[in-house]
Backbone as JSON Lines, residues from 0, in Angstrom:
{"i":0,"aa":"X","n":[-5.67,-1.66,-4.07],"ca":[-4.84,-0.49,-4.24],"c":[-3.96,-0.35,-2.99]}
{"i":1,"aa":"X","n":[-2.47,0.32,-3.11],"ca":[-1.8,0.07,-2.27],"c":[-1.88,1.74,-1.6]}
{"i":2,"aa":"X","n":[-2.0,1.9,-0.4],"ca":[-2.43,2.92,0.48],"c":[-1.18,3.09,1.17]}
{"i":3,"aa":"X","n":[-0.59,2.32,1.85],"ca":[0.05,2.15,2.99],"c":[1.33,3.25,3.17]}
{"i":4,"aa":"X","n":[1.62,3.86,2.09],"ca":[2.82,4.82,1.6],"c":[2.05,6.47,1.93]}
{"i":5,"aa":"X","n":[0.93,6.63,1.85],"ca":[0.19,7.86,1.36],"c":[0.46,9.29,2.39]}
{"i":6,"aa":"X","n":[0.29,8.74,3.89],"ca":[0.52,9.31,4.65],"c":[1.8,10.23,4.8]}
{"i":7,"aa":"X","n":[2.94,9.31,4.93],"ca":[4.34,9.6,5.05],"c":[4.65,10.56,3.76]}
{"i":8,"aa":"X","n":[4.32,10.06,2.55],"ca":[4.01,10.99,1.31],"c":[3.64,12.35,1.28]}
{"i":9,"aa":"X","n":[2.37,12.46,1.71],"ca":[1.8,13.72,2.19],"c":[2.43,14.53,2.92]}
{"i":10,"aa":"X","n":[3.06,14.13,4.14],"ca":[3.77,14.34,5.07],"c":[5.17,14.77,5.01]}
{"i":11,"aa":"X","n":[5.89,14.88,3.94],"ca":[7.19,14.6,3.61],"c":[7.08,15.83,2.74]}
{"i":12,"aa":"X","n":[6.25,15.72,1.76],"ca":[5.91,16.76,0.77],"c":[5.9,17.98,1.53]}
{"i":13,"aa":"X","n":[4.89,18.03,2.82],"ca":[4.59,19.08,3.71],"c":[5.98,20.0,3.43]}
{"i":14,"aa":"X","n":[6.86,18.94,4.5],"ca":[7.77,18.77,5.06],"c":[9.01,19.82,3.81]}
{"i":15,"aa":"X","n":[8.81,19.0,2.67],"ca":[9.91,19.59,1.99],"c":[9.3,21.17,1.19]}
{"i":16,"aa":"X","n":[8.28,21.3,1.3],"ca":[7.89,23.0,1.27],"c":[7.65,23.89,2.26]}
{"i":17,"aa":"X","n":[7.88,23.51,3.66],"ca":[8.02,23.83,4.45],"c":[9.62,24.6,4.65]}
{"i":18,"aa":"X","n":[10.49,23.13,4.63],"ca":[12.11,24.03,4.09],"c":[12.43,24.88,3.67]}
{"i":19,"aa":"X","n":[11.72,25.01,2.06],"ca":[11.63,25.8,1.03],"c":[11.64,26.85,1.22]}
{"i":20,"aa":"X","n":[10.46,27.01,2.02],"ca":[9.88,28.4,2.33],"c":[10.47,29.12,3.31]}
{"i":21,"aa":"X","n":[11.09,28.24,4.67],"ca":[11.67,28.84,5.4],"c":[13.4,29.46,5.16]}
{"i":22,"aa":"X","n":[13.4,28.62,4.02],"ca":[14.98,28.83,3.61],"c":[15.07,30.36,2.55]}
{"i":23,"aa":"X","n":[13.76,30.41,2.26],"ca":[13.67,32.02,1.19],"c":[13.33,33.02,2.18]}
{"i":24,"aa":"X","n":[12.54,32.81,3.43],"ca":[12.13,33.81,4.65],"c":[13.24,33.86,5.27]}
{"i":25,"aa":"X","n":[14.15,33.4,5.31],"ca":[15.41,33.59,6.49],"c":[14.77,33.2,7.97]}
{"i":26,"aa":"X","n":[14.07,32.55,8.1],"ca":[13.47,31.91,10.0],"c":[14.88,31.32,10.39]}
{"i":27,"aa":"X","n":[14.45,31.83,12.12],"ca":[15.65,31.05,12.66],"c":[15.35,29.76,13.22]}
{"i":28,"aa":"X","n":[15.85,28.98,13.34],"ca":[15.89,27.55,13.59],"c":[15.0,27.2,14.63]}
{"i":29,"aa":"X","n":[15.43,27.81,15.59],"ca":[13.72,27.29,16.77],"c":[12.61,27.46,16.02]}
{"i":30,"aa":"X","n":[12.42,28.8,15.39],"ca":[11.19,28.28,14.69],"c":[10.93,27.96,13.57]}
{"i":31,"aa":"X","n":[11.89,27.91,12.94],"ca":[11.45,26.6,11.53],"c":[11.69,25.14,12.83]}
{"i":32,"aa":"X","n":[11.87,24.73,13.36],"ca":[11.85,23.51,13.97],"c":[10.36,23.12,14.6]}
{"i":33,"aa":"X","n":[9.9,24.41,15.63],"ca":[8.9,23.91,15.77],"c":[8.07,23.82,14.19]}
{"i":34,"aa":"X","n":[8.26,24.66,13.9],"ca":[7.3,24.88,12.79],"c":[7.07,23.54,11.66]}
{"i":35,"aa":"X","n":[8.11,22.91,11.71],"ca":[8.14,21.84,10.92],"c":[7.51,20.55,11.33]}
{"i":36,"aa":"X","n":[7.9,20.82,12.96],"ca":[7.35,19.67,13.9],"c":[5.7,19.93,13.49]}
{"i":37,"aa":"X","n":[4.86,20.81,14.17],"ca":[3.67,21.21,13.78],"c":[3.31,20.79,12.18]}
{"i":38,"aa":"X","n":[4.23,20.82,11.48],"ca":[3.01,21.26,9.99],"c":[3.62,19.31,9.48]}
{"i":39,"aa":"X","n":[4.31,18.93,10.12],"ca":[4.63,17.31,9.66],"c":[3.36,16.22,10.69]}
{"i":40,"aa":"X","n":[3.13,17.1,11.75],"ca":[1.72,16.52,12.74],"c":[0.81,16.25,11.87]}
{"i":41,"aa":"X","n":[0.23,17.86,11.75],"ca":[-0.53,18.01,10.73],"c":[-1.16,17.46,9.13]}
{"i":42,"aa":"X","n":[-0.02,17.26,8.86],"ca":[0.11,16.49,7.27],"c":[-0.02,14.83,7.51]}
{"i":43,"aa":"X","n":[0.43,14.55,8.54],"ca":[0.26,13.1,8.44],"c":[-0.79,12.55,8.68]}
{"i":44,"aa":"X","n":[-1.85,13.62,9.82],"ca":[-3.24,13.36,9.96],"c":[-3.94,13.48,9.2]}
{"i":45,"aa":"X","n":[-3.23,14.82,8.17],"ca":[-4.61,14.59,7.06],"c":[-4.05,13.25,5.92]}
{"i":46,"aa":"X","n":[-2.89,12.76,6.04],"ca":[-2.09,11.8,5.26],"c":[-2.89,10.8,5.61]}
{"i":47,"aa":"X","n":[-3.36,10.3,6.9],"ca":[-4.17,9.19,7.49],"c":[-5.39,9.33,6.91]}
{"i":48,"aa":"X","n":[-6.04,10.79,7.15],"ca":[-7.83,10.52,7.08],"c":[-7.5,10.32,5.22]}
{"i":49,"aa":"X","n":[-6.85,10.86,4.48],"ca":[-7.02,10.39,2.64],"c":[-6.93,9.45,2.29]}
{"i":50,"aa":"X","n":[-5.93,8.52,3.28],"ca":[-6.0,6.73,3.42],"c":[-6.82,6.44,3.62]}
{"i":51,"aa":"X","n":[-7.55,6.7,4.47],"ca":[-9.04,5.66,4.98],"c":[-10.13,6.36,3.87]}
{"i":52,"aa":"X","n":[-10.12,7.53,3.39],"ca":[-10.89,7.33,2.75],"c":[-11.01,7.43,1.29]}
{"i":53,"aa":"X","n":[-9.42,6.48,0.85],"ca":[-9.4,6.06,-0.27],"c":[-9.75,4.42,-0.1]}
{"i":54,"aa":"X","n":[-9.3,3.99,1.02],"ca":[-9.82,2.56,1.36],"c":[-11.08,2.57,1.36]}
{"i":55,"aa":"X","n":[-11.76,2.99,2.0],"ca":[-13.18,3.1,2.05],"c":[-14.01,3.06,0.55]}
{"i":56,"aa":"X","n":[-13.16,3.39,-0.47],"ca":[-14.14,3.62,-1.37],"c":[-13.96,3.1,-2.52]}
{"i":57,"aa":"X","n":[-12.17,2.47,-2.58],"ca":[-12.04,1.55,-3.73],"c":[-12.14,0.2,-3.12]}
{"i":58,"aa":"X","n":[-12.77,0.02,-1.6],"ca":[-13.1,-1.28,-0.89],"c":[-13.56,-2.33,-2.23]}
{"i":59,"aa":"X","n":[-14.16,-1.98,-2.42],"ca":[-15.15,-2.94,-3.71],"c":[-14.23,-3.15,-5.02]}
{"i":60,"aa":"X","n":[-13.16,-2.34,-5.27],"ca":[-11.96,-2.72,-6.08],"c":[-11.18,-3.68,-5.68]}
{"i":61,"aa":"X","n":[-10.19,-3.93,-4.93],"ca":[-9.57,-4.64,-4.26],"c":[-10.25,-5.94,-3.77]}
{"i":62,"aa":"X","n":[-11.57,-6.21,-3.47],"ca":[-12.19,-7.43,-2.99],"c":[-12.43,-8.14,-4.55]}
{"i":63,"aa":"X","n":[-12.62,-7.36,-5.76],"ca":[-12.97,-8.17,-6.95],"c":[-11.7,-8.57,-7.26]}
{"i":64,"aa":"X","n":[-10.27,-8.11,-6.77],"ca":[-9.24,-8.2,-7.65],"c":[-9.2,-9.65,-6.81]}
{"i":65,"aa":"X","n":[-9.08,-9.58,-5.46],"ca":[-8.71,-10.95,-4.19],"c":[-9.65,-11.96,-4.97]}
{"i":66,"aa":"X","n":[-10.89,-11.93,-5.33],"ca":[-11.6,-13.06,-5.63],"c":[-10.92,-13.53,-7.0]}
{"i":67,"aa":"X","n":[-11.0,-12.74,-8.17],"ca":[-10.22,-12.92,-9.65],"c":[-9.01,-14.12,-9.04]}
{"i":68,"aa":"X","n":[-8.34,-13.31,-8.18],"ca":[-6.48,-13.99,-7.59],"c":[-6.93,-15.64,-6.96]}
{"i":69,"aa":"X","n":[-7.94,-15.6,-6.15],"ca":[-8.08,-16.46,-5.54],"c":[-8.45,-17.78,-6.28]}
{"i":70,"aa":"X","n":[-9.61,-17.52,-6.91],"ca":[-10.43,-18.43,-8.29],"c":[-9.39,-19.06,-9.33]}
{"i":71,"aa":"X","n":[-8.75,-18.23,-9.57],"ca":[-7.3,-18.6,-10.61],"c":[-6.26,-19.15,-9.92]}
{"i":72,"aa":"X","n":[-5.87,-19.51,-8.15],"ca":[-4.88,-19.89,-7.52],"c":[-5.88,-21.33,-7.44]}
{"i":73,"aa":"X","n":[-7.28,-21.36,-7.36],"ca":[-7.6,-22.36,-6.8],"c":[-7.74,-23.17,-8.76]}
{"i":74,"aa":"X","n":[-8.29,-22.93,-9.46],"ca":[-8.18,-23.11,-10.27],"c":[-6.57,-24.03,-10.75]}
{"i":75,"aa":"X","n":[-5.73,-23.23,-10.99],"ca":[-4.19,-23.57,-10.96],"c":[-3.99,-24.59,-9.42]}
{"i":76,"aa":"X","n":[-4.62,-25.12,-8.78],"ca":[-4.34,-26.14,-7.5],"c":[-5.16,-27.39,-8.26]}
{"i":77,"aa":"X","n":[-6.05,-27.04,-8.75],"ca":[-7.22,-28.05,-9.28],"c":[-6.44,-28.9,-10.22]}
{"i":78,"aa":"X","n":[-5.41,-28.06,-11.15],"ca":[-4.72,-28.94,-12.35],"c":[-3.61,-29.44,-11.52]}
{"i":79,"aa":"X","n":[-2.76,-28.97,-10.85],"ca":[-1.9,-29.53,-9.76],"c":[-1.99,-30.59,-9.58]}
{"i":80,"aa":"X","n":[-3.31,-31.18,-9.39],"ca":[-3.69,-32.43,-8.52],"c":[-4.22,-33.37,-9.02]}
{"i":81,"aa":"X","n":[-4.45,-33.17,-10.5],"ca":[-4.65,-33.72,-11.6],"c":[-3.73,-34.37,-12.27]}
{"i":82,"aa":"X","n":[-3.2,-33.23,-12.25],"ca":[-1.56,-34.06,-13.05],"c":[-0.79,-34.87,-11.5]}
{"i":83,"aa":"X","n":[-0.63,-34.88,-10.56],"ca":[0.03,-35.31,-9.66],"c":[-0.76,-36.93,-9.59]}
{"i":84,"aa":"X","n":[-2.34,-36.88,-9.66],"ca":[-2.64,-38.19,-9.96],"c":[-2.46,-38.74,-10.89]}
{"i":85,"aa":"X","n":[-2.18,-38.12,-12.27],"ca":[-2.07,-38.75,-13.64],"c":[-0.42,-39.56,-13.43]}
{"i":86,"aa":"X","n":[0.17,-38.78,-12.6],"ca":[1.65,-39.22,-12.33],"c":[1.82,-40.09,-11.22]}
{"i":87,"aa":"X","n":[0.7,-40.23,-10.84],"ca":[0.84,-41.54,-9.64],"c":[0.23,-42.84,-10.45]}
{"i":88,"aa":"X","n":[-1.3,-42.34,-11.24],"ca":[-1.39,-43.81,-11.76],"c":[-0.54,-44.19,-13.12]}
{"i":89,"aa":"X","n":[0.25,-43.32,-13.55],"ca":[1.37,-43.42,-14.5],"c":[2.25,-44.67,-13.89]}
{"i":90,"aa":"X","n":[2.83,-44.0,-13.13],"ca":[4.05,-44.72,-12.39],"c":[3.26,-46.6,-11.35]}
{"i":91,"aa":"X","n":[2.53,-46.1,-11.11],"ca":[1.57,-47.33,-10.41],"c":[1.59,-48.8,-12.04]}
{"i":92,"aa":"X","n":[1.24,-47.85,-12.82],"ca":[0.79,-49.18,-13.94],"c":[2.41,-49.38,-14.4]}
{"i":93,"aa":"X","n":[3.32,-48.52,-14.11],"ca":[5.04,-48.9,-14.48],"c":[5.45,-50.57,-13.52]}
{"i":94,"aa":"X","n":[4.96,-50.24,-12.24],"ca":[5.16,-51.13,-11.39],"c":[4.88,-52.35,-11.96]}
């Protein structure tokens, strides 16, 4: 499963209801700025800890999918090399 997006996601989302809200309150800019700074900190740390512990727990998903991928690449190398000899002693008995 692909994780690597989740953070910034979270974070962004914060980010764009954060606007929202400050744009219906009328805040003035220093502090919607800090304020945004703060609550985009915030969001990305908890954006990090929901990554690790979505990794953490579809760990055992992702290792069955790598073995499936792997078995079937090695598999698909096995006929590769089969036919590459069938095409050497092909061409060998041409000689």
């Amino acid at each position: 499963m692909k994780t690597k997006y989740i953070p910034a996601l979270v974070m962004l989302l914060a980010g764009v209801v954060n606007c929202l809200y400050t744009m219906l309150s009328g805040m003035s800019l220093l502090d919607f700025t800090k304020r945004l700074l703060i609550v985009l900190i915030i969001f990305y740390i908890i954006g990090v800890v929901v990554k690790i512990v979505i990794d953490m727990n579809f760990k055992d998903l992702g290792d069955d999918n790598q073995k499936k991928q792997s078995e079937e690449n090695e598999a698909g190398k096995l006929d590769d090399i089969e036919n590459i000899n069938t095409d050497e002693k092909i061409e060998s008995s041409e000689e």
